[in-house]
ROLUM-958558 format. One record per atom (N, C-alpha, C, O, CB): residue number from 1; x, y, z; residue in three letters; atom name. Coordinates in steps of 0.2 Angstrom, whole numbers, plus 5000, padded with zeros to 4 digits. Glycine has a CB too. Layout:
% residues N
   nr     u     v     w  rest  atom
  NUM     X     Y     Z   Ala    CA
...
This chain:
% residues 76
   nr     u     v     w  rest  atom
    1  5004  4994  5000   Unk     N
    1  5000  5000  5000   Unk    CA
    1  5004  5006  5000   Unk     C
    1  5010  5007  5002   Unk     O
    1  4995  5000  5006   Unk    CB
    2  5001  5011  4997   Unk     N
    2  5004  5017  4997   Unk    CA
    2  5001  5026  5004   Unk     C
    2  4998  5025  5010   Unk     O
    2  5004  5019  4988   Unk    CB
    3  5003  5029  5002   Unk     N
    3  5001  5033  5007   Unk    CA
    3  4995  5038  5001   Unk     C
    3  4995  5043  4997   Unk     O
    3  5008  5036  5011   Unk    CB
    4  4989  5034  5004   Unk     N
    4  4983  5036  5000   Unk    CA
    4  4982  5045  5001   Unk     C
    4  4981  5048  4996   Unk     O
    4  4976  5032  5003   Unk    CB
    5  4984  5048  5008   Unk     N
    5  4983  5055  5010   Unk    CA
    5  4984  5061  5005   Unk     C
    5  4981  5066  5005   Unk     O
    5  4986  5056  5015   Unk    CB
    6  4990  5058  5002   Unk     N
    6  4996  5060  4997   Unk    CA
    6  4993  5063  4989   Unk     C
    6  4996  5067  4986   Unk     O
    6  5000  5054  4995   Unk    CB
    7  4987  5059  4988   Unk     N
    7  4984  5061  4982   Unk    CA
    7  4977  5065  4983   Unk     C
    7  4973  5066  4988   Unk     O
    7  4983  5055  4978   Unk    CB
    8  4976  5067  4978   Unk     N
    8  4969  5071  4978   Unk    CA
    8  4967  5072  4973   Unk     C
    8  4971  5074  4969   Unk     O
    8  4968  5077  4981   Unk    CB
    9  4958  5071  4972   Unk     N
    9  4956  5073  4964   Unk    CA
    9  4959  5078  4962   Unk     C
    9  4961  5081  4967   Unk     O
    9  4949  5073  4962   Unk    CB
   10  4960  5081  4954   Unk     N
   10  4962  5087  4952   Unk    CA
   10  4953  5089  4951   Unk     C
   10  4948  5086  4951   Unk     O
   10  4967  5087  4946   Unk    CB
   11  4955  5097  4950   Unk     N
   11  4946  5101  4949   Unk    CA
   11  4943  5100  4945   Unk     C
   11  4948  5101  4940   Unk     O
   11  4945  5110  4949   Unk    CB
   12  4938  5099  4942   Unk     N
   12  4935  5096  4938   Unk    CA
   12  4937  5099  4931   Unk     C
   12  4938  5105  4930   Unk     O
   12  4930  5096  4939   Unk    CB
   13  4937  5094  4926   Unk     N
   13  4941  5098  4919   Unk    CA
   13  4949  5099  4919   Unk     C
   13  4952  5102  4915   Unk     O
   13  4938  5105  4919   Unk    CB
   14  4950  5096  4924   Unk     N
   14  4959  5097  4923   Unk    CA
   14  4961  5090  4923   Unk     C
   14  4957  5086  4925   Unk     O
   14  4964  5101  4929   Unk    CB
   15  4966  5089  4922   Unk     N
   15  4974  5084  4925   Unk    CA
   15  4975  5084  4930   Unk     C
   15  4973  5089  4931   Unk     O
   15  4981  5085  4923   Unk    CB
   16  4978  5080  4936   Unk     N
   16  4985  5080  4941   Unk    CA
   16  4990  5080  4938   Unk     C
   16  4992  5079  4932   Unk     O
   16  4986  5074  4944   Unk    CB
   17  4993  5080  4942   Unk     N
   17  5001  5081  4941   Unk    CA
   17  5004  5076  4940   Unk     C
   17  5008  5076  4936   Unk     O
   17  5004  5084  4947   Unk    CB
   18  5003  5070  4944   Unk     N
   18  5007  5064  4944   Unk    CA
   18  5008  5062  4938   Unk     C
   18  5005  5064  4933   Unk     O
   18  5004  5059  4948   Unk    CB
   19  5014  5059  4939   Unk     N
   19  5019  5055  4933   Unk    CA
   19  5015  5050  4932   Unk     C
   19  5010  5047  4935   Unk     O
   19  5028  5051  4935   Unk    CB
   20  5017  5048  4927   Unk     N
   20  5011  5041  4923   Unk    CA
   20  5017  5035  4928   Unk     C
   20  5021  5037  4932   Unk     O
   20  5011  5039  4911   Unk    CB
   21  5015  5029  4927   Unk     N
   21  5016  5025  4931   Unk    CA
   21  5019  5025  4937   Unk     C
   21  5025  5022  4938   Unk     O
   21  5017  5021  4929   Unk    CB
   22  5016  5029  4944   Unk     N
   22  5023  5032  4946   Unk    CA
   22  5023  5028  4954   Unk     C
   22  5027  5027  4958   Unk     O
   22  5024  5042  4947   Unk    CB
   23  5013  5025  4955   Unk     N
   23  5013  5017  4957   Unk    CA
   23  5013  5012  4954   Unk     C
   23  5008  5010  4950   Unk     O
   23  5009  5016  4959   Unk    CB
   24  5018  5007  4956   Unk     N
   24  5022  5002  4955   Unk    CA
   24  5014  4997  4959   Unk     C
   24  5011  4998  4964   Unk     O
   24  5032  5003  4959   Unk    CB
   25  5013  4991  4955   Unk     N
   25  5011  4986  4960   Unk    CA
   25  5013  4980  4960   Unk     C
   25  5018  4981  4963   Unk     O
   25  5005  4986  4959   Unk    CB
   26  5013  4975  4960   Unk     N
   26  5018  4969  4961   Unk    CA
   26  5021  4966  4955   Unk     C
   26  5017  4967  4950   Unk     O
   26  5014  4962  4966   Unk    CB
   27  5025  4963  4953   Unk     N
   27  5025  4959  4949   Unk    CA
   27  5024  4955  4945   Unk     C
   27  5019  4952  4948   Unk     O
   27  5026  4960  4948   Unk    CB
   28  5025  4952  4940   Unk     N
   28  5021  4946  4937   Unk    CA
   28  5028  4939  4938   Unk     C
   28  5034  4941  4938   Unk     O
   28  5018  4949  4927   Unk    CB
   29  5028  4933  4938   Unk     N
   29  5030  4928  4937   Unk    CA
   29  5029  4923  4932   Unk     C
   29  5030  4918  4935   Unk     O
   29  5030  4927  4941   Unk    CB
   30  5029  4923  4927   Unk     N
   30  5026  4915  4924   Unk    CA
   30  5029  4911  4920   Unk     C
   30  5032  4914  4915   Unk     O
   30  5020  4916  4921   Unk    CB
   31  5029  4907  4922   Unk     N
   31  5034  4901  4917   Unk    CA
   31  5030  4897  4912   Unk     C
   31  5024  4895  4914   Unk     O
   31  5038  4895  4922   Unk    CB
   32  5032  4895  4907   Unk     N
   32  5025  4892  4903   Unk    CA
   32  5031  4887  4898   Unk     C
   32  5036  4890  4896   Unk     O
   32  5017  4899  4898   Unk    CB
   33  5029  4883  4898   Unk     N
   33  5032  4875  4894   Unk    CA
   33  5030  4873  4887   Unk     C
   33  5024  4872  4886   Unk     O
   33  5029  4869  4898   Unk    CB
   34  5034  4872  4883   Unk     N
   34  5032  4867  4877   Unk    CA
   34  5038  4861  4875   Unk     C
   34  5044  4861  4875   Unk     O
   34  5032  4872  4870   Unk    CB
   35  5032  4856  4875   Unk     N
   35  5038  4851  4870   Unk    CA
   35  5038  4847  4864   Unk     C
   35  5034  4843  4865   Unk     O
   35  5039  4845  4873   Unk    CB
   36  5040  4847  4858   Unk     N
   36  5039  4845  4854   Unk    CA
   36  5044  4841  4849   Unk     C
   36  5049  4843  4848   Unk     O
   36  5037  4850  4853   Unk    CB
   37  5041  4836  4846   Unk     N
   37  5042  4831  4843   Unk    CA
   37  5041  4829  4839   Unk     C
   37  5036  4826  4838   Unk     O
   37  5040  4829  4844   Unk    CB
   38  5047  4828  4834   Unk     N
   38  5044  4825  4824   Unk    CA
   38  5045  4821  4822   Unk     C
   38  5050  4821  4820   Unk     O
   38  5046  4826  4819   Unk    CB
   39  5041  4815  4820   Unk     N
   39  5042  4809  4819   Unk    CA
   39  5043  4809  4810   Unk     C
   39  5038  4810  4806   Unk     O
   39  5035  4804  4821   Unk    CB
   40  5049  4809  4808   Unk     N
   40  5049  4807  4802   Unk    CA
   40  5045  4800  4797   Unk     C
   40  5046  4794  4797   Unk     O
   40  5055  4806  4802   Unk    CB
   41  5041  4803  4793   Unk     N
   41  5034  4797  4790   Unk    CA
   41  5036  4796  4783   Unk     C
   41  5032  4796  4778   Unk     O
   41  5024  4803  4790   Unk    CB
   42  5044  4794  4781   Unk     N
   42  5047  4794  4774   Unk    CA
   42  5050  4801  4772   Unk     C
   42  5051  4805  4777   Unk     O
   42  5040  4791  4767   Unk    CB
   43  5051  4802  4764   Unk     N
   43  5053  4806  4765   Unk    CA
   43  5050  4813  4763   Unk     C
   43  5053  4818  4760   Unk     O
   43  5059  4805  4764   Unk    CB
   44  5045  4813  4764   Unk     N
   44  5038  4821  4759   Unk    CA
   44  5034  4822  4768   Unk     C
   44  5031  4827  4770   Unk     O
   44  5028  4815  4747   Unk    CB
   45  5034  4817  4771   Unk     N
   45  5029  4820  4779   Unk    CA
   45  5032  4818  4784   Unk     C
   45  5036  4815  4784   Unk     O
   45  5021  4816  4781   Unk    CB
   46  5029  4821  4789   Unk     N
   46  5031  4821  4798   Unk    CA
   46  5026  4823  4801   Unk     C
   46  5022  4828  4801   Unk     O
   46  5037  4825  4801   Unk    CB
   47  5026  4818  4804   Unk     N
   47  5022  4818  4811   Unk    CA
   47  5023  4822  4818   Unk     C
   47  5028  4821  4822   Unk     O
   47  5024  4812  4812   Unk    CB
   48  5019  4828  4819   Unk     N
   48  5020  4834  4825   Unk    CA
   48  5017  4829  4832   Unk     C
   48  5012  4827  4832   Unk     O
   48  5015  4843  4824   Unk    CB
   49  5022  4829  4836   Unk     N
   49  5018  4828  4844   Unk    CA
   49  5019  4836  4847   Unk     C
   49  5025  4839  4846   Unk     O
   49  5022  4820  4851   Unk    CB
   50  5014  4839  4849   Unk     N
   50  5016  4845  4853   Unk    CA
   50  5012  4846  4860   Unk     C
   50  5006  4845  4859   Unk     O
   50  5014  4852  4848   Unk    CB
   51  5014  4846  4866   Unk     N
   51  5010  4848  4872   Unk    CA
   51  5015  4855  4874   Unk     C
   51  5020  4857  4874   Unk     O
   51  5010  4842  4878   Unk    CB
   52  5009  4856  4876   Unk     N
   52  5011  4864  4880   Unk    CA
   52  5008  4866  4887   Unk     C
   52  5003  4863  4889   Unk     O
   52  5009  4872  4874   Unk    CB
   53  5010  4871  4891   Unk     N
   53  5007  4870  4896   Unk    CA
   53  5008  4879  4899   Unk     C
   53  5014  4881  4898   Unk     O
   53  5011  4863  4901   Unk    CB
   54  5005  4884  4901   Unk     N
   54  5006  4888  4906   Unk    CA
   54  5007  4887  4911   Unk     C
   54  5007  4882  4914   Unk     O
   54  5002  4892  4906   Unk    CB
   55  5009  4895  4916   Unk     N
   55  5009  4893  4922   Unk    CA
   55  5011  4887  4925   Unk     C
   55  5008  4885  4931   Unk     O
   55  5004  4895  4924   Unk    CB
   56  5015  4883  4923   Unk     N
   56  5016  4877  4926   Unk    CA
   56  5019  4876  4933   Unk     C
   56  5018  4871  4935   Unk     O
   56  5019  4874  4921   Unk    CB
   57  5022  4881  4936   Unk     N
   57  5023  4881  4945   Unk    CA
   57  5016  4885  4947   Unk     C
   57  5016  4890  4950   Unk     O
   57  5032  4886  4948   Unk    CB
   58  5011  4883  4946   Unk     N
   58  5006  4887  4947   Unk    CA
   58  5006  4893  4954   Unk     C
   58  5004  4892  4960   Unk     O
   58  5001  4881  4947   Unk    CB
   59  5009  4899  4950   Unk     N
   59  5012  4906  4953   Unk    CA
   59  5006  4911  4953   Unk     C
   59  5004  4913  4947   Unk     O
   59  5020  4909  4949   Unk    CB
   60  5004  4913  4956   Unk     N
   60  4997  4916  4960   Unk    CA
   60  5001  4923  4955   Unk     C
   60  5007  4924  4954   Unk     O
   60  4996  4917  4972   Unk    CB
   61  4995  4927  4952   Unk     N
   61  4997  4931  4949   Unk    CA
   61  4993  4939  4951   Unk     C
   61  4991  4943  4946   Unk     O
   61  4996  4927  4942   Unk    CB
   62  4994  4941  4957   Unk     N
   62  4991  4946  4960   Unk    CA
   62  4991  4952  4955   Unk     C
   62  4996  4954  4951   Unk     O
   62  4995  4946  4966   Unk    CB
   63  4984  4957  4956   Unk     N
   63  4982  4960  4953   Unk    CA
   63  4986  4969  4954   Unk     C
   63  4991  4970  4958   Unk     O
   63  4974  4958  4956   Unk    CB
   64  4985  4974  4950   Unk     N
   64  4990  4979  4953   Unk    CA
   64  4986  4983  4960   Unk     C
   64  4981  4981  4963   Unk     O
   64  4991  4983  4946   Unk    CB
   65  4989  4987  4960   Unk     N
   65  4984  4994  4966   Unk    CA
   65  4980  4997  4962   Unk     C
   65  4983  5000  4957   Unk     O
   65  4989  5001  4972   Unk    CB
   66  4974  4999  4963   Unk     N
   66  4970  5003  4964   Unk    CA
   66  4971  5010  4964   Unk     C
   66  4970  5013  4968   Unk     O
   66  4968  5002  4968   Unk    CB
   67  4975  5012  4957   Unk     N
   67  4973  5020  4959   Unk    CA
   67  4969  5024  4955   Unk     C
   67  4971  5029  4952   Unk     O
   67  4979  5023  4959   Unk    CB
   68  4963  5023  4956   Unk     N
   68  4958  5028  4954   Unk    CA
   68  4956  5032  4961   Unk     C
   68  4955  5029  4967   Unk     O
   68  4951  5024  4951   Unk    CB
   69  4957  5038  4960   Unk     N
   69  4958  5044  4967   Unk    CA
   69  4949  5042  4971   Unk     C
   69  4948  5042  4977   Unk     O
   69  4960  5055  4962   Unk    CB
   70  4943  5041  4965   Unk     N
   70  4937  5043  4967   Unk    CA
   70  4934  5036  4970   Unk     C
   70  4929  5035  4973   Unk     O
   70  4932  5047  4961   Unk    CB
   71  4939  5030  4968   Unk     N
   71  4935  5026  4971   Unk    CA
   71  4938  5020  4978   Unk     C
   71  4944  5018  4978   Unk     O
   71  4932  5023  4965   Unk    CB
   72  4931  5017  4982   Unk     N
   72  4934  5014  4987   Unk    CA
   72  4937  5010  4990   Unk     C
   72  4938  5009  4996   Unk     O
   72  4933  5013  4987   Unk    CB
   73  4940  5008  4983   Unk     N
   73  4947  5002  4985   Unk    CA
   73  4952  5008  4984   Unk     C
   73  4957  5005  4987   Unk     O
   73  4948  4995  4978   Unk    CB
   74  4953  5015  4982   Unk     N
   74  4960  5017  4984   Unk    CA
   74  4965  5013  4986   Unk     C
   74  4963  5009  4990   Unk     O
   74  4961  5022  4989   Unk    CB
   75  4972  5013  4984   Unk     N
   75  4979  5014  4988   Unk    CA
   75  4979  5004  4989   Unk     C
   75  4984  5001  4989   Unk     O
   75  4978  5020  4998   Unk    CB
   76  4973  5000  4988   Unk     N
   76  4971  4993  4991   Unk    CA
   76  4971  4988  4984   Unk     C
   76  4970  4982  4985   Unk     O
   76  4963  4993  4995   Unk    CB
């Protein structure tokens, strides 16, 4: 969490100041797998075995913060 107190809508019809991504929120981890396999079928075809897999250490992939100034989840 950050220190929510810190921000404040700007007056209607304008910008804030803040830098564009200047809250960071966690980051991402993911590992994702392929294996693949060619069976020679003579010599004009082959044969593909392909499995693939995501997330395969299955790593929780948490969401960023909240920063819309006007609503409830702020800063969360």
């Amino acid at each position: 969490m950050f220190n929510t107190a810190a921000f404040v809508a700007p007056p209607a019809g304008q910008y804030g100041d803040v830098r564009r991504n200047s809250i960071e929120g966690p980051g991402t981890l993911l590992f994702d797998m392929a294996f693949t396999k060619l069976f020679p079928l003579g010599e004009m075809r082959m044969l593909e075995f392909r499995a693939s897999a995501s997330n395969i250490f299955n790593h929780q992939q948490l969401t960023t913060i909240d920063a819309t100034v006007n609503s409830p989840t702020f800063g969360r």
